[in-house]
N, C-alpha and C positions, 0 to 999 in steps of 0.2 A: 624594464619590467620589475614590476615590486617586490621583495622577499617576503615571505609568509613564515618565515623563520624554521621551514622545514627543507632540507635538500630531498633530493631524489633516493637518494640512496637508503638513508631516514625513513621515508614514506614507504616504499619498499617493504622496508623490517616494518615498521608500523601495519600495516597490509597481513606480512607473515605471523605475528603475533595471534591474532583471534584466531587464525585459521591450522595452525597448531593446536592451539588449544582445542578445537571446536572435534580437530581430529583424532585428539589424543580422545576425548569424550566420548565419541565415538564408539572408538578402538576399546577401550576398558568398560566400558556400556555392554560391548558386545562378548570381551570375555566373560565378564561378572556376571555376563546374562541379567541385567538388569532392564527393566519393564522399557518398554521404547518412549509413551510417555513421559518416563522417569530421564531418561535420554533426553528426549527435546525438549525438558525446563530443562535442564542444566546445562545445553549447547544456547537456547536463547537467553538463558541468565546470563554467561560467560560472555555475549555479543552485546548482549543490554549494560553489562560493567565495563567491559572495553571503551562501549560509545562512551559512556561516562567520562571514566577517566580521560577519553582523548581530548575532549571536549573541556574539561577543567583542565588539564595537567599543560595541553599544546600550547606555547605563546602563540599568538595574533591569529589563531584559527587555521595553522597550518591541517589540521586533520577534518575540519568537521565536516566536510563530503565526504569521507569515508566512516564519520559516528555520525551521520544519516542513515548510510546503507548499514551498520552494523548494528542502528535501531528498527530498520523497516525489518530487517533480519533473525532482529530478537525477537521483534512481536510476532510475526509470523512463526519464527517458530514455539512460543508460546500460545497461539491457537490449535497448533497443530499437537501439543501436547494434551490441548482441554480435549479435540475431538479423540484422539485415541486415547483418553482417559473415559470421557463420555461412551463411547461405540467403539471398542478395540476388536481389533480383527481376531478372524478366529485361527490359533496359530496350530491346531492340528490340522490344516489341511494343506501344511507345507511340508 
């Protein structure tokens, strides 16, 4: 079976990386009370840079099924940003 120049263990931490991230965003999103919009570009930017960098940085394409899903990931959540930027929910009735 061929090397892709990535172990398991690697890919793993590769994996935890965005998703730290994505939760720390979150998390400080939610204390600062910042706009949720404002939230979801900055959790899909942080997924759309990740795919980036895995994708340039990895030798022989050990990552790029995972800077797929962490693009289909970005954009989605950069739609989701336009539509609750466009039509945002009404937050006094929480």
């Amino acid at each position: 079976m061929p090397h892709n120049g990535v172990d398991i263990d690697q890919y793993i931490l590769l994996t935890f990386y965005p998703i730290i991230v994505f939760f720390a965003i979150g998390f400080l999103g939610k204390k600062f009370k910042f706009d949720e919009a404002l939230r979801y570009f900055f959790q899909g930017t942080s997924c759309l840079l990740f795919a980036f960098f895995y994708i340039i940085m990895i030798p022989r394409g050990g990552a790029q099924g995972l800077a797929i899903v962490l693009i289909l990931f970005g954009i989605l959540l950069l739609f989701m940003a336009r539509k609750q930027k466009v039509s945002p929910k009404d937050q006094t009735l929480q």
